[in-house]
C-alpha positions in Angstrom: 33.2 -77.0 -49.5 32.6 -79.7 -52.5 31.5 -82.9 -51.3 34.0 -85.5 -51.1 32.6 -88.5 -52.4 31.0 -86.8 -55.5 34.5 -85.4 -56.1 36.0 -88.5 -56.1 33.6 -90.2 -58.2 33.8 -87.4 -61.2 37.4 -87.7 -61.1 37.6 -91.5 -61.3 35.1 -90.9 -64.6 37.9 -88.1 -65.8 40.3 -91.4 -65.3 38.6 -93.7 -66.7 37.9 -91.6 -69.6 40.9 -90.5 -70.3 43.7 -91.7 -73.0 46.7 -90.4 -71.4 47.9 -89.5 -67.8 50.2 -86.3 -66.5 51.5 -86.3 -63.1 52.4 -83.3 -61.9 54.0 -83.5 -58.5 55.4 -81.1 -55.5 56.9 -82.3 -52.1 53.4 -83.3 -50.8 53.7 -86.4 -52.6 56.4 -87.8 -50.3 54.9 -87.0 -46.8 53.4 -90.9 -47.0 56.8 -92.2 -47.8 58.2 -90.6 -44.4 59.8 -88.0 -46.3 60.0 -84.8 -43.9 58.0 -81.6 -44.6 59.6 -77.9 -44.5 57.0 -76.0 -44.2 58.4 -73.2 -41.7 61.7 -72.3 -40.0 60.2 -75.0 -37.4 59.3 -77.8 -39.4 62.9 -77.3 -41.7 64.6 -77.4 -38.1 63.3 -80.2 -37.1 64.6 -82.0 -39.9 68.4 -80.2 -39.9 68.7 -79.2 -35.9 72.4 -78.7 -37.3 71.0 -75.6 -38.8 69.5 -74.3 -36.0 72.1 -72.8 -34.0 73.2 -70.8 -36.9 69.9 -69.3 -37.7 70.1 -71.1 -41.4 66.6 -71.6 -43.2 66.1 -73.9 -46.4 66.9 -70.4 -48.8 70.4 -69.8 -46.3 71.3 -73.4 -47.1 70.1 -74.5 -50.4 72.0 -71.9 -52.7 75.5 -71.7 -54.4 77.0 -69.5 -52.0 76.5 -72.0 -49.2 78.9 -74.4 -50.9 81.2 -71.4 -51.3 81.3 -70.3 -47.8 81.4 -74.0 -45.8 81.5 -77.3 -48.3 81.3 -79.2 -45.9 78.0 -77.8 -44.5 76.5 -77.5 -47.3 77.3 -81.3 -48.4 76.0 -82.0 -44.5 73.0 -81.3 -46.0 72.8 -82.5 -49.2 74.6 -85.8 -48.0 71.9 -86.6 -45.7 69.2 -85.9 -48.5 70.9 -88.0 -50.7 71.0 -91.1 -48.2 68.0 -90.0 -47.2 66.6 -89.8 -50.6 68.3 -93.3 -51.5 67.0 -95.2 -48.7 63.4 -94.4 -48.7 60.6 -96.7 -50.2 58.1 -94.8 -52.4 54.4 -95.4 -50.9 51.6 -97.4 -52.1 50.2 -94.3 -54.4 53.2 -93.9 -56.2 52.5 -97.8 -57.4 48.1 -96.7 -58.2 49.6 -93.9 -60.1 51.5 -96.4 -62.3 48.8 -98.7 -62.9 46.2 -95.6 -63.9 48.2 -94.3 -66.6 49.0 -98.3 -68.1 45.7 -98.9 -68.8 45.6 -95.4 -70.9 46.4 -95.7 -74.5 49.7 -93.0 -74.4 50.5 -94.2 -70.9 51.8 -91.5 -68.3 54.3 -88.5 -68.3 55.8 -87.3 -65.0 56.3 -83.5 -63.9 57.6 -83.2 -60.9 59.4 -80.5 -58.9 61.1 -82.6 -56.4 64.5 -83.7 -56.4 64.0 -87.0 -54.9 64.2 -89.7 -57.8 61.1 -91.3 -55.8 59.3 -91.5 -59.0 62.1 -93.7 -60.8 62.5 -95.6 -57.7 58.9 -96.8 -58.3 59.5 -97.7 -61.5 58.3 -95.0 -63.5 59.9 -94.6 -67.1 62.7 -92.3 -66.4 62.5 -91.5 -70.7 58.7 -90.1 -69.2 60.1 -87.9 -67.1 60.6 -84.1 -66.1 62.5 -83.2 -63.0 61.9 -79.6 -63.1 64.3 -78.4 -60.6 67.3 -81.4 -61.5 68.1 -84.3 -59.8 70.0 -85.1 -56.5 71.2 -88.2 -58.0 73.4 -86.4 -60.4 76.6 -84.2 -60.1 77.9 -80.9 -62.1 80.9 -79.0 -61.1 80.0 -75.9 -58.8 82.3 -73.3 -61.2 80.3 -75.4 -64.4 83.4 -75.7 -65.7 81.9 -78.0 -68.8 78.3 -79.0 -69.4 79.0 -82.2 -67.7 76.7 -84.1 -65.3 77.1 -87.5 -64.0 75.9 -90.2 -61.9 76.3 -89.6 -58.1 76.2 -93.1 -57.6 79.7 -93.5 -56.5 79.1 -90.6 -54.2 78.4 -92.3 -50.4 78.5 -88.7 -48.1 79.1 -89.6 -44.7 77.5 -87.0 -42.3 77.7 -86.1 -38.7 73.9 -85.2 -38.7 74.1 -83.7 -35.2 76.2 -80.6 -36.9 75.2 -81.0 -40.3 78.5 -81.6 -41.4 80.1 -83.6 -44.3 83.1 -86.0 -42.7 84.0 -87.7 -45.5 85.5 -86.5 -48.7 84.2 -83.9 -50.7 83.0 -84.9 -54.2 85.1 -83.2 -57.2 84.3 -82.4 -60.7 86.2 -85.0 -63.0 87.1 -82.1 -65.3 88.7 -79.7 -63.1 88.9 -81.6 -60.0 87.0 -78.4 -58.2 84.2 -79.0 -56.2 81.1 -80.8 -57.1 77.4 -80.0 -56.1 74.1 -81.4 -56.9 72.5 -81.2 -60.7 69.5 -79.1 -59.1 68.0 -75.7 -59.1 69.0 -73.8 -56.4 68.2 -70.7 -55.2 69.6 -67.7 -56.8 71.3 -70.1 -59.0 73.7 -69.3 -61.5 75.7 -72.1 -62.5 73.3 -75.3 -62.6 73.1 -77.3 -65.7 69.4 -77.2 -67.4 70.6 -79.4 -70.0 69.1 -82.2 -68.7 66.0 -81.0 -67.5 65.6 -79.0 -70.6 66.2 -82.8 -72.7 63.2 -83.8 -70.5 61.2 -80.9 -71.4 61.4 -81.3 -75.2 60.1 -85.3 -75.1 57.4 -84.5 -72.6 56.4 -81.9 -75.3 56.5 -84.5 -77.8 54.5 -86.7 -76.2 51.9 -84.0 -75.5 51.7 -83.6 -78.9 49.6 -87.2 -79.6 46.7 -87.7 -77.2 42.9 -86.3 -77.1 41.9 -86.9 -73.7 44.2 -85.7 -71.2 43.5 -85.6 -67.7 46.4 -83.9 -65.4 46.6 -85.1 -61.6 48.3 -83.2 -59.4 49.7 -84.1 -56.1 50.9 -82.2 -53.3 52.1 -79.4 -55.2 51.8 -76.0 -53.2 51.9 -72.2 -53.7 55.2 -71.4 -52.3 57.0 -73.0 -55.0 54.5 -73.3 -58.0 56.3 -75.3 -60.8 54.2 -78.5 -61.0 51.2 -77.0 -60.0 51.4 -74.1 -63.3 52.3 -77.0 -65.7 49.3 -78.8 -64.6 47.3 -75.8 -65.0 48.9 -74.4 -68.5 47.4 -78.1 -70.5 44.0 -76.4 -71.0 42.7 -80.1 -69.7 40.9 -81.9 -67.1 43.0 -81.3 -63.3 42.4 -83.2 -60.2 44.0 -81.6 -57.7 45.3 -83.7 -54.5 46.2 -81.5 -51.6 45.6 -81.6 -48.0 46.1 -77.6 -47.5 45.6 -76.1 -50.8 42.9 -78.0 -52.8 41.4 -74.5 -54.0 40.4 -75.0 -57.9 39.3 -72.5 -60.4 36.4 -73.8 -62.9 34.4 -76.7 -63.7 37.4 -78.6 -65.7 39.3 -78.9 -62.0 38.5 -81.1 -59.2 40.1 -80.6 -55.6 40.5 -83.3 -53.2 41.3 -82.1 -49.7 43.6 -85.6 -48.8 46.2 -86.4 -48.5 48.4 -88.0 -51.5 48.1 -92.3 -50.6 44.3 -91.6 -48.9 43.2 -89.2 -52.0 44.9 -92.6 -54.7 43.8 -95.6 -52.7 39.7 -93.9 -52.7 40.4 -93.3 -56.8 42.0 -96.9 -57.5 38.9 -98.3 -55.9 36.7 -96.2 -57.9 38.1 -96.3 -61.3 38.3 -100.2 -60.6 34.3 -100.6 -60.1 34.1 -98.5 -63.5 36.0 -101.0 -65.2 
């Protein structure tokens, strides 16, 4: 196993050498913020006992014929992510992450693979931004009748938690007046809007485009679900990896850090700040 410290010191040199910042970020990020994990049937329970009973897992759930069969479930679930989502405080790292990419010269571009808007929340450019699986915070229509997506800020889902249930009214598409879901990848998803997420993807590339130094941190992005942790990975450039369970790197232009995400940012702050 690498030694800590010495990992932490080369990759506050990568920072502090470097002229521009990528984030790329998976669910670990948001375990500091209180943001539940669902690793396993057990630990997805735990979260949704409502779901229990019926046997439902985080694939049986999170898929467009769930809001086919029982709306109302479906929303149970979403609606309490949402409010969830809305009322939690980003932690302390997302604010170190911030203030690492300002001092670069081309700033900092976020990949991330969560749905959350926790980045935004913490005042992260949302023009610097790629939410590769969409955005809870936005609606489509479930039959994508149009290419529409809007705001879901005048969405306020009340939910019996207890049965993972939706009690008040069920959002509707402005175009059709069908149903509405959320503006995110689902599983075995046919109808979600990329539009958005694709807009992202064409100014991150942009950006990419201008700087020399590039160093990639990546935070709590697992295996299961590898989005952020491939487009770290595909920039050819320095990679410190932050994660508790899977810090595994491949060659001598990758660093892992076996913390977790606020421990792993609060030992590099210090670091990169005695290099300044």
């Amino acid at each position: 196993m690498p030694d800590l410290p010495a990992s932490l010191d080369l990759a506050a040199s990568w920072i502090h050498d470097a002229d521009a910042l990528l984030i790329t970020a998976g669910a670990g990020i948001g375990i500091d913020s209180g943001l539940p994990d669902f690793r396993g049937p057990q630990g997805f329970w735990g979260a949704y006992p409502g779901l229990r009973q019926p046997g439902l897992g985080f694939e049986d759930i999170a898929n467009q014929q769930a809001f086919e069969r029982d709306p109302r479930q479906a929303w149970g679930f979403y609606g309490h992510r949402l409010q969830l989502y809305r009322s939690t405080r980003p932690h302390e790292g997302f604010g170190i992450l911030r203030e690492l990419g300002r001092r670069m010269p081309h700033g900092v571009f976020v990949f991330t693979s969560n749905v959350d808007g926790q980045f935004e929340q913490a005042g992260f450019d949302a023009a610097r931004m790629v939410e590769c699986h969409g955005s809870i915070h936005h609606l489509q229509c479930l039959a994508a009748c149009s290419t529409a997506i809007w705001s879901a800020d005048d969405f306020h889902p009340v939910v019996d938690e207890k049965n993972c249930r939706l009690l008040s009214d069920l959002p509707v598409c402005p175009q059709c007046g069908g149903l509405a879901r959320p503006t995110i990848l689902m599983f075995d998803d046919w109808t979600w809007l990329p539009e958005r997420t694709e807009l992202q993807q064409r100014r991150m590339a942009h950006w990419l485009q201008m700087m020399a130094r590039l160093v990639v941190i990546e935070i709590g992005a697992g295996t299961a679900i590898p989005s952020a942790r491939r487009k770290g990975e595909s920039q050819h450039a320095r990679l410190i990896r932050i994660n508790l369970r899977e810090a595994e790197v491949r060659g001598p232009q990758e660093i892992g850090i076996a913390l977790g995400a606020l421990d792993a940012l609060q030992a590099l702050q210090s670091r990169v700040v005695a290099r300044t």
